[in-house]
BABASE-145465 format. One record per residue: residue in three letters; residue number from 1; y, z, x of N, C-alpha, C in turn. Coordinates in nm, 4 decimals. Atoms other than C-alpha are relative to their C-alpha. Example, Ala and Ser with C-alpha at 12.3 -4.5 7.8 and 13.67 -1.06 7.14 Angstrom:
r, k, n.c2, n.c3, n.c1, ca.c2, ca.c3, ca.c1, c.c2, c.c3, c.c1
ala, 1, -0.1190, 0.0000, 0.0890, -0.4500, 0.7800, 1.2300, 0.1200, 0.0000, 0.0900
ser, 2, -0.1190, -0.0060, -0.0820, -0.1060, 0.7140, 1.3670, 0.1090, 0.0730, -0.0770
END
This chain:
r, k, n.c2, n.c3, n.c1, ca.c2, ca.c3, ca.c1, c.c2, c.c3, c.c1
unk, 1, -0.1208, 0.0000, 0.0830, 0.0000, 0.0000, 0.0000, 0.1258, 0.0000, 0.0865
unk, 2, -0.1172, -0.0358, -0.0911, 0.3466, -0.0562, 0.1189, 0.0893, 0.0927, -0.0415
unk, 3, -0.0939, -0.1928, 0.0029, 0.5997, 0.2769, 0.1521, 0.1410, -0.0739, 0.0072
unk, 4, -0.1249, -0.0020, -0.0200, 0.9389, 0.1692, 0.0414, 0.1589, 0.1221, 0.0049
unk, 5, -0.1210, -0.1007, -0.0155, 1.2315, 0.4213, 0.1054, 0.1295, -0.0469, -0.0474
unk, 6, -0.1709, 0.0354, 0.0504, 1.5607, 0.4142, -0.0945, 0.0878, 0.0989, -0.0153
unk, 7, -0.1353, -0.0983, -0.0629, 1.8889, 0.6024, -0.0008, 0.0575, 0.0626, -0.1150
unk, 8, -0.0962, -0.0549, 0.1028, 2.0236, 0.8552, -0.1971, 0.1138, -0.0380, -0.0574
unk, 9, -0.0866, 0.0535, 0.0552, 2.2743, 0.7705, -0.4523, 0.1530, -0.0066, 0.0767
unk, 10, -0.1059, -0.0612, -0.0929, 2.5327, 0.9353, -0.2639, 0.0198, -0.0406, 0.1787
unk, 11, -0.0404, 0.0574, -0.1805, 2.7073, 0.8510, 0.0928, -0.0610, 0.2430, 0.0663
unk, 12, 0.0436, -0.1104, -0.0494, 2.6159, 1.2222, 0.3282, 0.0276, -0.0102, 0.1567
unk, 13, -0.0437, -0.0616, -0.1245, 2.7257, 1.3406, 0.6706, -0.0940, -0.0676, 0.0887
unk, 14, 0.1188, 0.0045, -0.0972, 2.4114, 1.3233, 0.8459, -0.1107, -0.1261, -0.0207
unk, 15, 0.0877, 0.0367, 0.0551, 2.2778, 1.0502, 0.6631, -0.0577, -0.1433, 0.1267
unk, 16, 0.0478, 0.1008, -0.1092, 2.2541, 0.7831, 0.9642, -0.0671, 0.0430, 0.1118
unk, 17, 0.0975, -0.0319, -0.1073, 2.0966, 1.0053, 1.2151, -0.1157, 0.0410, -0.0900
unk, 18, 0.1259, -0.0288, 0.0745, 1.8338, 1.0788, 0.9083, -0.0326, -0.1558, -0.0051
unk, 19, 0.0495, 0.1610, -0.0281, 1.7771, 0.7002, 0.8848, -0.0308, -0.0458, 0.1045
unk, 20, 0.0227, 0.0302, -0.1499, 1.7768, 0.6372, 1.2459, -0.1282, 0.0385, 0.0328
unk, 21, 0.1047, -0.1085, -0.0054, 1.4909, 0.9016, 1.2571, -0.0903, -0.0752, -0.0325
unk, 22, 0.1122, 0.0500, 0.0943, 1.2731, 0.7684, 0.9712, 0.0241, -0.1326, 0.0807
unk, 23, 0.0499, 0.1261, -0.0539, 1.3146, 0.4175, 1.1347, -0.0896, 0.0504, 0.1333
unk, 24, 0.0688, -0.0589, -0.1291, 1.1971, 0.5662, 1.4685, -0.1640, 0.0399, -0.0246
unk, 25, 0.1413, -0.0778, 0.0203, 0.9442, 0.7393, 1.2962, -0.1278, -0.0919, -0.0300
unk, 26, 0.0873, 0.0321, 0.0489, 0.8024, 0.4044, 1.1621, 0.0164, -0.0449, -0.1208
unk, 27, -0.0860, 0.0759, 0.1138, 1.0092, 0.3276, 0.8275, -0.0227, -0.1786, 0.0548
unk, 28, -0.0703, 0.1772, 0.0059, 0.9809, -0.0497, 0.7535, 0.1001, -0.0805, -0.0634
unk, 29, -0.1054, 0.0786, 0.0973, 1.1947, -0.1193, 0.4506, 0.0288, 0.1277, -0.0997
unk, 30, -0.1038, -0.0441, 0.0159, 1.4805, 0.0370, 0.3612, 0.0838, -0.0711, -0.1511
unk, 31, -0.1036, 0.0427, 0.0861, 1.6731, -0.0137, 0.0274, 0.1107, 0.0703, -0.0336
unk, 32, -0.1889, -0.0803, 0.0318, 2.0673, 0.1054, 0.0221, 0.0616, -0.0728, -0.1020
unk, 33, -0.0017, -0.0153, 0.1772, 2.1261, 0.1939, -0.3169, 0.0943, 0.0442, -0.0086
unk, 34, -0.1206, -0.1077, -0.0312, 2.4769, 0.3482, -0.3364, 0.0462, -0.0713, -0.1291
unk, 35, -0.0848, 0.0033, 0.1235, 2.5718, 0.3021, -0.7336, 0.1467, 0.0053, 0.0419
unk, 36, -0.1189, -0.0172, 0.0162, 2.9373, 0.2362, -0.7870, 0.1161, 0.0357, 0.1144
unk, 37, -0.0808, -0.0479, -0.1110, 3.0508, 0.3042, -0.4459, 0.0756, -0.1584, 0.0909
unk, 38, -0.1228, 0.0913, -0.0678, 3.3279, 0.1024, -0.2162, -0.0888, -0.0642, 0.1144
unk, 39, 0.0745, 0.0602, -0.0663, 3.1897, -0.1444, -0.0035, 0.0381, 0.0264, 0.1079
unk, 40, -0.0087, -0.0692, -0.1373, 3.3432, -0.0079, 0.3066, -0.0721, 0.1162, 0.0810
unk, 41, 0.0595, -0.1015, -0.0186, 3.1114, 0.2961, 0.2906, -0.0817, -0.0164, 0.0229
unk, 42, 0.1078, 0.0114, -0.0244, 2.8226, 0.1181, 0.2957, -0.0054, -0.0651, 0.1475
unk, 43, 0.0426, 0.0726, -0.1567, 2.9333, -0.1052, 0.6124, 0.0224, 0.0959, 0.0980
unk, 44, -0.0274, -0.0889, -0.1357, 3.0374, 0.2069, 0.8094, -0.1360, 0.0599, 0.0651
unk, 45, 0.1474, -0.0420, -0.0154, 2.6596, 0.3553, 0.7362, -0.0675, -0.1234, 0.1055
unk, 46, 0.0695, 0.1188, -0.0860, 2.5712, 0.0093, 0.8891, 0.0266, -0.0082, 0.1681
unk, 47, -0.0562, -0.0114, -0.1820, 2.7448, 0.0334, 1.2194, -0.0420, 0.1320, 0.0247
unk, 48, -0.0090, -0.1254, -0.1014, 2.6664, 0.3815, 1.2589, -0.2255, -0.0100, 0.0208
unk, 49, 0.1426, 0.0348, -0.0618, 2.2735, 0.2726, 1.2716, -0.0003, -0.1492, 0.0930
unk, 50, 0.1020, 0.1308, -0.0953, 2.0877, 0.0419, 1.5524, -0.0061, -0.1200, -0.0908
unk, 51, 0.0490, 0.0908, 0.0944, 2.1042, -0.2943, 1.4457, -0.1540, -0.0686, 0.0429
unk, 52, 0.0954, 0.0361, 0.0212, 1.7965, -0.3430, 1.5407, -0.1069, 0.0470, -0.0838
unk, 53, 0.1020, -0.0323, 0.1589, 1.6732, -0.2136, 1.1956, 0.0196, -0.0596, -0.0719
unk, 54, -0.0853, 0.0616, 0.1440, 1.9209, -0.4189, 0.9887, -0.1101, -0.0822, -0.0503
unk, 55, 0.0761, 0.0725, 0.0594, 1.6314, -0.6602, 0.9629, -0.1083, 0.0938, -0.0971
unk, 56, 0.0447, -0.0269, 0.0872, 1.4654, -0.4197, 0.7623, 0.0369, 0.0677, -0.1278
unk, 57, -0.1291, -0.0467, 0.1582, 1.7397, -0.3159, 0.5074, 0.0041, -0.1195, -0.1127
unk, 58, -0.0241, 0.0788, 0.0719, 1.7452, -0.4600, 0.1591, 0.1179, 0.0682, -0.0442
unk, 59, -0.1288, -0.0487, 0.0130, 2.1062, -0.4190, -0.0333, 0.0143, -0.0329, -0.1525
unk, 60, 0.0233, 0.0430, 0.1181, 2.1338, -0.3512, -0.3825, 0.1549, -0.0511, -0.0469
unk, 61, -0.1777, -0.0181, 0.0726, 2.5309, -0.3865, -0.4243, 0.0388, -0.1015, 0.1311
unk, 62, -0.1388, 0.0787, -0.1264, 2.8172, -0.6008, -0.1670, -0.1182, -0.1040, 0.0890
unk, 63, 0.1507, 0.1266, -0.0611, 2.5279, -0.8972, -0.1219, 0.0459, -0.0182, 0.0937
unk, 64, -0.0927, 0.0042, -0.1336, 2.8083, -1.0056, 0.1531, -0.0925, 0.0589, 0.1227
unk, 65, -0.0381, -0.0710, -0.1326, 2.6800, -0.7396, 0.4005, -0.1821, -0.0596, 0.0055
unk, 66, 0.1292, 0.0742, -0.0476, 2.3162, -0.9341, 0.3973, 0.0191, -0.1100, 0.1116
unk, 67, -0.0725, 0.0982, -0.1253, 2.5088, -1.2172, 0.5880, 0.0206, 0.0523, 0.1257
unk, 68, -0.0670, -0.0082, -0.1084, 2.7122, -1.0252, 0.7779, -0.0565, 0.0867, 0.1265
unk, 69, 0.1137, -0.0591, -0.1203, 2.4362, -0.7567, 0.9538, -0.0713, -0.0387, -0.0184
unk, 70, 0.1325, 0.0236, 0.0017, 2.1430, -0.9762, 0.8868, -0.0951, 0.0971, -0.0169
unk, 71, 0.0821, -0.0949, 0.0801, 1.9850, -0.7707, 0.6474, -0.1319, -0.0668, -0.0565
unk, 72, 0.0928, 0.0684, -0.0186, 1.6442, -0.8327, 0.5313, 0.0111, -0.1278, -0.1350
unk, 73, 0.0266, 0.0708, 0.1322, 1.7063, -0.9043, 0.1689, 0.0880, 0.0496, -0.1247
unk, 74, -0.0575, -0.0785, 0.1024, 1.9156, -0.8426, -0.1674, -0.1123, 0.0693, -0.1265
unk, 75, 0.0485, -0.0442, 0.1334, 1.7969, -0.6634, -0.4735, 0.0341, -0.0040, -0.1384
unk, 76, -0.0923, -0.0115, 0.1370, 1.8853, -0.7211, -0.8487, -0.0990, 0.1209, -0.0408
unk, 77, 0.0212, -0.1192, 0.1103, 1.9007, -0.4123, -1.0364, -0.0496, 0.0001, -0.1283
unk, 78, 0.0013, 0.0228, 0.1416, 1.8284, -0.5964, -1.3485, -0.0680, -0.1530, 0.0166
unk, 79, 0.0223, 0.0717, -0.0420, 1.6108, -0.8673, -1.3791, 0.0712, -0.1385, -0.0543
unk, 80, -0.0679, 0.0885, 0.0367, 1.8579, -1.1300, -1.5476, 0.1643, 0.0152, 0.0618
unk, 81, -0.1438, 0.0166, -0.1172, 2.1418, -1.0438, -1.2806, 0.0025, -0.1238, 0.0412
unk, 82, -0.0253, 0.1692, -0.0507, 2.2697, -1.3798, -1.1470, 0.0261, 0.0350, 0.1458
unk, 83, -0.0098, -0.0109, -0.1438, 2.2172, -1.4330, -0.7667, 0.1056, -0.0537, 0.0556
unk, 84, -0.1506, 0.1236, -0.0619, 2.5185, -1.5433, -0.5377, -0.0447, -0.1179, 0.0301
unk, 85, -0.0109, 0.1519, -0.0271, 2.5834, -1.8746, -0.5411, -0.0435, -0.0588, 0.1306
unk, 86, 0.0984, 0.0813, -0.0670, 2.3791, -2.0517, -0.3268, -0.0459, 0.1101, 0.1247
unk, 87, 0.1180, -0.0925, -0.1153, 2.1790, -1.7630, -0.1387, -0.1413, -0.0685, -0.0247
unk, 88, 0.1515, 0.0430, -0.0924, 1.8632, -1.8288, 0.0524, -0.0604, 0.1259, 0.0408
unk, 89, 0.0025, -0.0670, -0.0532, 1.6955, -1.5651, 0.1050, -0.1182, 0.1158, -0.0762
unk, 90, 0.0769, -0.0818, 0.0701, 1.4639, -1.2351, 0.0183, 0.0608, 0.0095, -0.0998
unk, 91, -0.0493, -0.0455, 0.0810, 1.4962, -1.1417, -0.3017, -0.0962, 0.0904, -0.0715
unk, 92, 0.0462, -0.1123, 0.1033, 1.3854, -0.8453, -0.5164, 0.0530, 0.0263, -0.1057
unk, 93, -0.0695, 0.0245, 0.0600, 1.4137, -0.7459, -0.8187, -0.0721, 0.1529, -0.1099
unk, 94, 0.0336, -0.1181, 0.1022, 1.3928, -0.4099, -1.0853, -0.0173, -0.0531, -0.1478
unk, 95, 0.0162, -0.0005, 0.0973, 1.2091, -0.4316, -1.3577, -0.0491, 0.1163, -0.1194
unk, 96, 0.0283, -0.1142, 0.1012, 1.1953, -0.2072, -1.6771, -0.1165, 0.0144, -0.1451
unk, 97, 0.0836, -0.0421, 0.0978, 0.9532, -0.3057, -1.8965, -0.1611, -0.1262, 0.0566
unk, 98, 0.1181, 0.0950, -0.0580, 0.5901, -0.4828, -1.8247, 0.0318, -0.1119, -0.0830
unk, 99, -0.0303, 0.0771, 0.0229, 0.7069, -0.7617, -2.0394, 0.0775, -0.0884, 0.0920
unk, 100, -0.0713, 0.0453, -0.1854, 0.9479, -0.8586, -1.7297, -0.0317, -0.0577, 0.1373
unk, 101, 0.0832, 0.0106, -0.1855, 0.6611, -0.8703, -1.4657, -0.0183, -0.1373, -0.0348
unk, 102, 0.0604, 0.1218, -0.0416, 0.5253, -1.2055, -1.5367, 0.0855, -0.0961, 0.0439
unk, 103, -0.1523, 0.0931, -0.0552, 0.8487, -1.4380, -1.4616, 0.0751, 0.0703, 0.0892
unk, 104, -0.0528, -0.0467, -0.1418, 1.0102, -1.1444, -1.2184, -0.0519, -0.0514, 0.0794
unk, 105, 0.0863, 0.0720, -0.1400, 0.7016, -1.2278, -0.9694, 0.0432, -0.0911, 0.0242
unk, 106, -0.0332, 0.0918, -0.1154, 0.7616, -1.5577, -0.9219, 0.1431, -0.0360, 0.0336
unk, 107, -0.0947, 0.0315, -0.0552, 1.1017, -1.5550, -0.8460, 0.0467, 0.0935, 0.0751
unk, 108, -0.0561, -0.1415, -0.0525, 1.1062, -1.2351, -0.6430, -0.1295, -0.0327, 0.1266
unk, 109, 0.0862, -0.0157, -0.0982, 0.9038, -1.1488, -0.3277, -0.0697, 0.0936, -0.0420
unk, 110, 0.1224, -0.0817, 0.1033, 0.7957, -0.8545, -0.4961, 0.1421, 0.0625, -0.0660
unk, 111, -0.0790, -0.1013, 0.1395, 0.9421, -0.6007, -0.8102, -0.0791, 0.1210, 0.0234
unk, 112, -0.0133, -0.1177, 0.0081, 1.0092, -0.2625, -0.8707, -0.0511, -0.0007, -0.1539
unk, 113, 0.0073, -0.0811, 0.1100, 0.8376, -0.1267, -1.2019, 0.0547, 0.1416, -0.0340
unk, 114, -0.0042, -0.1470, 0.0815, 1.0183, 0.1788, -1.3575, 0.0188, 0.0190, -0.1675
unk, 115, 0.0244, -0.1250, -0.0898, 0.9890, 0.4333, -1.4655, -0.1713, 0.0333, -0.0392
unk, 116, 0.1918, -0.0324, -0.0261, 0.6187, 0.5124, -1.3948, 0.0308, 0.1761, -0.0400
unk, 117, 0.0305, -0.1606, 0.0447, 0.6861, 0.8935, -1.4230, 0.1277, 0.0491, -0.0148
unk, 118, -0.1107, -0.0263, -0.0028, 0.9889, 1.1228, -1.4575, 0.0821, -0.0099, 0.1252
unk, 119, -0.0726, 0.0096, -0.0970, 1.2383, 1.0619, -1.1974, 0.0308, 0.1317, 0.0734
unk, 120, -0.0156, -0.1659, -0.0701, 1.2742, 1.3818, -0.8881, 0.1785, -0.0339, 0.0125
unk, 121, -0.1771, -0.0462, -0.0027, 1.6645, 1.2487, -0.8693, 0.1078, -0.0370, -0.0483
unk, 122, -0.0298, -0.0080, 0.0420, 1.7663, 1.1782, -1.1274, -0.0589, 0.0223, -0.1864
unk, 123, 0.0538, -0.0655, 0.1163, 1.7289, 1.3777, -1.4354, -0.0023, -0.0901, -0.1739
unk, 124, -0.0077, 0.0763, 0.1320, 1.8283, 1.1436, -1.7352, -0.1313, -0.1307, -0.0148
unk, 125, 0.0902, 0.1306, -0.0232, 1.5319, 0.8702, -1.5973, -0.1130, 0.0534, -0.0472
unk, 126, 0.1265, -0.0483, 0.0705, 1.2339, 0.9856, -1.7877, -0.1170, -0.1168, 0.0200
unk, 127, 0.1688, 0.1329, -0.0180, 0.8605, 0.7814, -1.7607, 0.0416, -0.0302, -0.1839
unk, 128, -0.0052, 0.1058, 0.0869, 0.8818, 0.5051, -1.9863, -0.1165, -0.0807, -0.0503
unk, 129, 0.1177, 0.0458, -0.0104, 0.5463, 0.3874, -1.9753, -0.0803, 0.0653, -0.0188
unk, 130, 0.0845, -0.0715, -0.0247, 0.2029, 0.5462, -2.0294, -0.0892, -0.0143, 0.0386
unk, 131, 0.1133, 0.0062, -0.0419, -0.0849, 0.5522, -1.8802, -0.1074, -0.1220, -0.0534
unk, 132, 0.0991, 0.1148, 0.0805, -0.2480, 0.3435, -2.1458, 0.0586, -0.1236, 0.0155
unk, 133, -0.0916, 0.1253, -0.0113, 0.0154, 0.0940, -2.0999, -0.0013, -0.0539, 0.1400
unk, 134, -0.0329, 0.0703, -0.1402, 0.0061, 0.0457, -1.7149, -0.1362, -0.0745, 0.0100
unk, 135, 0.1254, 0.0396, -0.0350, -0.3614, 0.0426, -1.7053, 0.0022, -0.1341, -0.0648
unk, 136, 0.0551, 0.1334, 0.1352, -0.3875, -0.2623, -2.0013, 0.0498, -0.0946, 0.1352
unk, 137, -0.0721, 0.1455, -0.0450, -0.1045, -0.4433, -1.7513, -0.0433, -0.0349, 0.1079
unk, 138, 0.0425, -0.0066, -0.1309, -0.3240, -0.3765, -1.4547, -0.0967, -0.0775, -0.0608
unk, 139, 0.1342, 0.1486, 0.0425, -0.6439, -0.5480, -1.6282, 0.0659, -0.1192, 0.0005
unk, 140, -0.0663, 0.0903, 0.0484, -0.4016, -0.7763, -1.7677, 0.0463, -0.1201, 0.1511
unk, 141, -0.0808, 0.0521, -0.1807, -0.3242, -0.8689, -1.3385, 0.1448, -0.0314, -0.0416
unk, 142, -0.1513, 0.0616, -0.0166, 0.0293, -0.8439, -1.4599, 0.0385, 0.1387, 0.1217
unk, 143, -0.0180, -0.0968, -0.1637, 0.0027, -0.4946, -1.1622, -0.0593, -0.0737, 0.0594
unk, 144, 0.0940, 0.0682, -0.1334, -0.0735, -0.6594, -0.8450, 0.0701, 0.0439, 0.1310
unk, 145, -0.0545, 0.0096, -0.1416, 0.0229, -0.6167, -0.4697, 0.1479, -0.0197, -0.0219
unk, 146, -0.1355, 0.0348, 0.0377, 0.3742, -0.7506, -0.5646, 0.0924, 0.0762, -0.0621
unk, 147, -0.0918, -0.0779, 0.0933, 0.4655, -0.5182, -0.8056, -0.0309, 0.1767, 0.0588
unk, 148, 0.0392, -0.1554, -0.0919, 0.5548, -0.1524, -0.6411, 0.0474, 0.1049, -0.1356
unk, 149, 0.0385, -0.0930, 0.0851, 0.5305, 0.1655, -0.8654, 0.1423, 0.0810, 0.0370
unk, 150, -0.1769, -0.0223, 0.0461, 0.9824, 0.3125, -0.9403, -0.0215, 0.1265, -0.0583
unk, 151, -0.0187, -0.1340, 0.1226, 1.0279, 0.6707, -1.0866, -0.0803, 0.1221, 0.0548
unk, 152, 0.0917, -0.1361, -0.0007, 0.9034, 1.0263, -0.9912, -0.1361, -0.0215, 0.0625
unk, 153, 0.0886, 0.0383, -0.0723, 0.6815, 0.8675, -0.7039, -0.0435, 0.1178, 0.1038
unk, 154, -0.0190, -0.1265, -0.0607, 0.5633, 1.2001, -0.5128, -0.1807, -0.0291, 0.0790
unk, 155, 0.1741, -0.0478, -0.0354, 0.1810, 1.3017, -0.3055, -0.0583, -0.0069, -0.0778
unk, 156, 0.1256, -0.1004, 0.1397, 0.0213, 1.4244, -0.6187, -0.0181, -0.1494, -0.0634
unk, 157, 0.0770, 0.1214, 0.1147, 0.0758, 1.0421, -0.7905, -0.0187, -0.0945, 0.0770
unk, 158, 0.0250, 0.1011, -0.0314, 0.0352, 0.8365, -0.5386, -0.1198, -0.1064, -0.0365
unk, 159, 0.1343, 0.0532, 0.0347, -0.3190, 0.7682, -0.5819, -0.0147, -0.0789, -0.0953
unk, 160, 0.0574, -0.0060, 0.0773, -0.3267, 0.7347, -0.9085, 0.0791, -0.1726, -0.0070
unk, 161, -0.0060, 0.1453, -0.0211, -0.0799, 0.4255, -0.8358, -0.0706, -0.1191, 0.0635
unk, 162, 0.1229, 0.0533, -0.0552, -0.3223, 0.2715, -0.6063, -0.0796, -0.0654, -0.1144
unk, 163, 0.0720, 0.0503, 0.0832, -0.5551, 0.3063, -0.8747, 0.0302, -0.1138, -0.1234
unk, 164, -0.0996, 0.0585, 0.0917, -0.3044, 0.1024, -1.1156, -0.0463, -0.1754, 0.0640
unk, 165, -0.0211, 0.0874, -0.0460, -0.3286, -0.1444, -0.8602, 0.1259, -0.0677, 0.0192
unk, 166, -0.1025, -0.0138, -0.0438, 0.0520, -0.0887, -0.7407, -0.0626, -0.0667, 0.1636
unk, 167, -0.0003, 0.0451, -0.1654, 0.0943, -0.3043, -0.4068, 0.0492, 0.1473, 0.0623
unk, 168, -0.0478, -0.0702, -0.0541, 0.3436, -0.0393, -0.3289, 0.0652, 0.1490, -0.0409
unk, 169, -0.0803, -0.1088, 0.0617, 0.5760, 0.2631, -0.4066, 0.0960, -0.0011, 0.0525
unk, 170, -0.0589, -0.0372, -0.0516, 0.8690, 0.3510, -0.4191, 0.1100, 0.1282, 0.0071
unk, 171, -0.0068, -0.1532, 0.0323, 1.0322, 0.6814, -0.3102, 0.1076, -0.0221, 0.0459
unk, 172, -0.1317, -0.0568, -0.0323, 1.3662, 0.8496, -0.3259, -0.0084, 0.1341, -0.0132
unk, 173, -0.0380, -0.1826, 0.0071, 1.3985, 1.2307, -0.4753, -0.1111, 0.0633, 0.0838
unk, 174, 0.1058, -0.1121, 0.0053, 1.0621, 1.3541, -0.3623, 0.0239, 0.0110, 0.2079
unk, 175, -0.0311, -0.0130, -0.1185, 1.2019, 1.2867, -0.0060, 0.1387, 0.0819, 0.0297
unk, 176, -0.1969, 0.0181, -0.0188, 1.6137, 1.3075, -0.0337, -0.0337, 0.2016, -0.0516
unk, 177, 0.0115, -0.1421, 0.0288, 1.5076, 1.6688, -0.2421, 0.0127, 0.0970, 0.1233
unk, 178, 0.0153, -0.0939, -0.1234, 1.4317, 1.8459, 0.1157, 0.0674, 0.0163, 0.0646
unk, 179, -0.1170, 0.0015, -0.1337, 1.7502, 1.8162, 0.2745, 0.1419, 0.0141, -0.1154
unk, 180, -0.1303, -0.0580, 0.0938, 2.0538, 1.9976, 0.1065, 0.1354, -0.0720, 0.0825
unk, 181, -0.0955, 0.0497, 0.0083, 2.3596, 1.7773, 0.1485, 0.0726, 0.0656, 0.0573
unk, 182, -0.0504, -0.1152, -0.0330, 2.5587, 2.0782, 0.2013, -0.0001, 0.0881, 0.0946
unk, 183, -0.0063, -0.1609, -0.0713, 2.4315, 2.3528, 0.3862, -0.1572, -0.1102, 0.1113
unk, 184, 0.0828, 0.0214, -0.1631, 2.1484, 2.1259, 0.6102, 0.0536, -0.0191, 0.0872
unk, 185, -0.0382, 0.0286, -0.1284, 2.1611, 2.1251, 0.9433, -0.1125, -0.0539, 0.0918
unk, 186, 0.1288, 0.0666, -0.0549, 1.8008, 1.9867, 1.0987, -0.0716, -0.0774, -0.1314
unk, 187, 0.0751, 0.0483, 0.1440, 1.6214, 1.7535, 0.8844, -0.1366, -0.0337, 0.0485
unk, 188, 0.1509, 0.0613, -0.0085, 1.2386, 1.7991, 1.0017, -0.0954, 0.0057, -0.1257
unk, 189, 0.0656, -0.0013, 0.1310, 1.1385, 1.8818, 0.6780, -0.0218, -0.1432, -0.0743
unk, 190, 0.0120, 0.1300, 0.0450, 1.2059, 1.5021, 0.5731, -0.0659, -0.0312, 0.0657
unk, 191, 0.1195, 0.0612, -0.1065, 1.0511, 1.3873, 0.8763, -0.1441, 0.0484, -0.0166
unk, 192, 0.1521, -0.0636, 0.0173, 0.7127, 1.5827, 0.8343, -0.0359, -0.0354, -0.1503
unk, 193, 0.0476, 0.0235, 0.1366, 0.6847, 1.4941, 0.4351, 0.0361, -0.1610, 0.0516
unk, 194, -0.0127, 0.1780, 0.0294, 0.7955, 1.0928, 0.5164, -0.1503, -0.0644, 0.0679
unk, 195, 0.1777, 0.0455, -0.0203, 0.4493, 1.1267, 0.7573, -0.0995, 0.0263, -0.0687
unk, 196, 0.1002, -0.0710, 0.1256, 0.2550, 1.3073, 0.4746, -0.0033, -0.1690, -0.0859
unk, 197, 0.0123, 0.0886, 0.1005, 0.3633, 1.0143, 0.2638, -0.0889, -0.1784, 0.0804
unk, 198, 0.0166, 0.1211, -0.0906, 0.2865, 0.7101, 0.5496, -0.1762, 0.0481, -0.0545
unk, 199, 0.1587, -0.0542, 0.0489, -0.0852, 0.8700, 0.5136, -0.0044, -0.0184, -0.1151
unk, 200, 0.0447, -0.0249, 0.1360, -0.1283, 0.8871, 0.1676, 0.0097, -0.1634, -0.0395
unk, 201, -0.0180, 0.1456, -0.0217, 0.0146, 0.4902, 0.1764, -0.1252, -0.0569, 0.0293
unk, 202, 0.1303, 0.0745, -0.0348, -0.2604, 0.4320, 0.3826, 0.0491, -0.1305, 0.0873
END
């Protein structure tokens, strides 16, 4: 399965020597997710990491900065977002309901299904789906390798995505949770749960 990592909603102090880290550690793909925020915030995060990671950053917002640090790939948030005018290039794409998967795939490299379970960071994102419903779309081969498993992705469910027949996952709260914004000051606690999770990936 592949282990995607996506950046807290929020910009954070420390947050480029915590990225720097997890790439070091072995991170392959990276999605910077920064809702509603100024596109200057995201290119400063960019210069203050190695560009020799940019190739593994996708960018869900300021498509621009795919050009300009040779990033790997954009993301639509929605799967009837309109791509910039004449891009070439990775593309991904969030989808919300299994009706979505069969026409996302082929115009995506792969899709995000949510929400598979309740969301760890954000509280209003509730599982949308049930059990009976993923499984049908997994017989159905509308789950395949392509399509990675969105929402309240933690140890305890990985498996059970696997079993779904999720290519991948992907995680934000059950990582970003361990490191207080505020008052951290070492972040091995992320580092030691991001290798818990590389294992469980497989």
């Amino acid at each position: 399965m592949k282990l995607i990592i996506m950046t807290k909603a929020t910009f954070f102090v420390e947050e480029d020597k915590i990225l720097t880290s997890l790439f070091e550690e072995g991170m392959e793909n990276l999605h910077l997710y920064k809702p509603g925020s100024e596109p200057i915030y995201s290119e400063r995060l960019l210069t203050l990491l190695p560009d020799e990671y940019y190739k593994m950053i996708t960018v869900h917002d300021h498509f621009y900065l795919r050009e300009e640090y040779g990033l790997r790939g954009i993301h639509l948030n929605n799967v009837n977002d309109p791509l910039p005018i004449g891009y070439r290039g990775n593309i991904s794409r969030t989808c919300h309901s299994i009706e979505e998967l069969h026409d996302a795939k082929k115009q995506s490299k792969y899709v995000f299904l949510k929400t598979i379970f309740d969301s760890q960071s954000n509280a209003e994102d509730k599982q949308t789906l049930s059990y009976e419903t993923l499984k049908e779309a997994s017989r159905r081969g509308l789950i395949d390798k392509r399509v990675y498993a969105m929402g309240g992705i933690n140890l305890d469910n990985i498996r059970l995505c696997r079993e779904l027949g999720f290519g991948g996952v992907v995680i934000c709260g059950d990582l970003w949770n361990r490191f207080s914004i505020h008052h951290g000051q070492d972040f091995n606690d992320i580092i030691a749960h991001f290798h818990k999770l590389q294992k469980a990936v497989g």
